[in-house]
N, C-alpha and C positions, 0 to 999 in steps of 0.2 A: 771369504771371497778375496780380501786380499791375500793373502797366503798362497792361493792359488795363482794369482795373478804374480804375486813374487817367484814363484818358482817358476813359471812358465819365463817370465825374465834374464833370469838363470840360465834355462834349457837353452833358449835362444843366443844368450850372449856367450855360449859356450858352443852350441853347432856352429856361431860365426867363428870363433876361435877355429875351432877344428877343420874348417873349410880355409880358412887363412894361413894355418898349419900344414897342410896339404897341397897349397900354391907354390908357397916358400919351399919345404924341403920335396916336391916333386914327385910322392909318392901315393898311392890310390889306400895302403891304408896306414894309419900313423901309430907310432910307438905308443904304449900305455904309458909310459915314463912322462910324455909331453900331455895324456891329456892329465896325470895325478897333475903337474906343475898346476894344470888352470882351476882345477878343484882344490887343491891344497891352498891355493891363494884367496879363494874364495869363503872357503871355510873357517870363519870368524864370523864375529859380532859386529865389527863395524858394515862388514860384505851383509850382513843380514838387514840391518838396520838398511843399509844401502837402498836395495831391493823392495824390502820393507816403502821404504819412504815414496820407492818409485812407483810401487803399485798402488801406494793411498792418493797419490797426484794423479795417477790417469783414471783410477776408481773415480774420483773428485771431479772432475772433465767429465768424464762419461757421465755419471750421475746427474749433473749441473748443467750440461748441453744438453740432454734426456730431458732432463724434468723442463729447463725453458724453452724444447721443442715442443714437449707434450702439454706444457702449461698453455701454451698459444694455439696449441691447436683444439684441446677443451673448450678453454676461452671461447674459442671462433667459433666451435659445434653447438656450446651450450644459446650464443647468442644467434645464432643461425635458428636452432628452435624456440628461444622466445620469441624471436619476428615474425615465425611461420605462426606459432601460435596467434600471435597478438592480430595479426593481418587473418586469420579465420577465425579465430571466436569473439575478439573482443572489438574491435575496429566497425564488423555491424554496428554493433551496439551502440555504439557511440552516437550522436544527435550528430548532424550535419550542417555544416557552417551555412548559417544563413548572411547576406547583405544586411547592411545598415538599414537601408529602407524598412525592408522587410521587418527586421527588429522592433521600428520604430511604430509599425503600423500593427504589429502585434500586440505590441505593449497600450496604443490606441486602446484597440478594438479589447483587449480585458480591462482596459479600465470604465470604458462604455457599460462592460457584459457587468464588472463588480458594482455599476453604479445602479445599474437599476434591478438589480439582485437585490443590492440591499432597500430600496424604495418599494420592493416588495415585500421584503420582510418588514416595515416600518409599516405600511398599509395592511398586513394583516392584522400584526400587532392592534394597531388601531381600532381594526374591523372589530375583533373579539371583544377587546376589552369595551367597545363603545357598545357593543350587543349585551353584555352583561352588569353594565354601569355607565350609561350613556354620559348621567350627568361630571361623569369623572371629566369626560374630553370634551363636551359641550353642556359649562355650566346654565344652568336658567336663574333668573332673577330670583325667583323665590325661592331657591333652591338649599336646602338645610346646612348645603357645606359651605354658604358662603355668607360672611357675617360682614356688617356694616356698622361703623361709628361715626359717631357725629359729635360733633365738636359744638357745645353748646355754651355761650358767652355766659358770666357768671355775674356778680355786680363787682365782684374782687377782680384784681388782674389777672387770675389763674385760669384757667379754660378746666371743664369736666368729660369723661369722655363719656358718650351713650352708648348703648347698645340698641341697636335699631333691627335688630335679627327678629323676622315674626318667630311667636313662640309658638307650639302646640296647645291649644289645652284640651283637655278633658273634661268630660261632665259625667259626674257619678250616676249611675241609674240605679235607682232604686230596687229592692226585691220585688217588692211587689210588680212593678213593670215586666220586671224578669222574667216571672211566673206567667204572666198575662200573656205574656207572647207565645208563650210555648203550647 
């Protein structure tokens, strides 16, 4: 690419010569003599380097004006469709700004809804376990889970503790009763 650009450089700064050449000496077409002079001058290393240099600087411009034309206008396209996008798919979605008020009466009214949510779960609870072990939630006096001491004065200074829990007992029955009844 540059190469090509060099040499079009060339072409050009040599039709200007030759158009310049042609004012000056008056003539429609010019001696071959006068255009060797501008190629012969030309014809070096440093003339190439020259051109060279001058095709990698407008390459460099072109490239760099390009790419920050086209960088900004991607730029602008790409976010032109994430808005469109954002504004049709996702911007539903989104919840909707509610008032303070409103907030505050929301947040009320589930605390009301979680309070007696769970007042019912504590009432079933309840219910169940009082249906299948009543005496668990409502003990009775005489009742085997609940044990009583009594603190009985001694003739020493130390106090003894009693157990005052009625016991069960038992009474053996005989075989022969056993047989009787059957």
């Amino acid at each position: 690419m540059v190469g090509h650009i060099a040499y079009s450089l060339y072409k050009a700064e040599k039709v200007q010569y030759i158009k310049e050449q042609k004012e000056a000496m008056k003539v429609d077409i010019l001696p071959e003599e006068v255009v060797q002079e501008f190629t012969a001058g030309r014809d070096n290393q440093a003339s190439l380097d020259h051109y060279r240099g001058m095709a990698e600087t407008i390459l460099q411009r072109f490239i760099g004006g390009s790419f920050d034309d086209m960088s900004e206008q991607v730029i602008s396209e790409v976010t032109n469709r994430l808005t469109q996008h954002m504004d049709a798919n996702i911007t539903p979605l989104l919840p909707k700004k509610e008032s303070g008020w409103k907030k505050f009466w929301n947040g009320v009214l589930q605390s009301m809804v979680g309070t007696f949510a769970m007042a019912f779960v504590v009432w079933g609870i309840v219910s169940v376990v009082s249906k299948y072990n009543p005496e668990m939630i409502f003990p009775t006096q005489g009742s085997s889970h609940q044990t009583e001491q009594m603190i009985a004065p001694t003739t020493s200074s130390d106090s003894v503790a009693v157990d005052l829990t009625p016991q069960k007992t038992t009474v053996p029955v005989k075989k022969e009763e056993k047989q009787s009844k059957k």
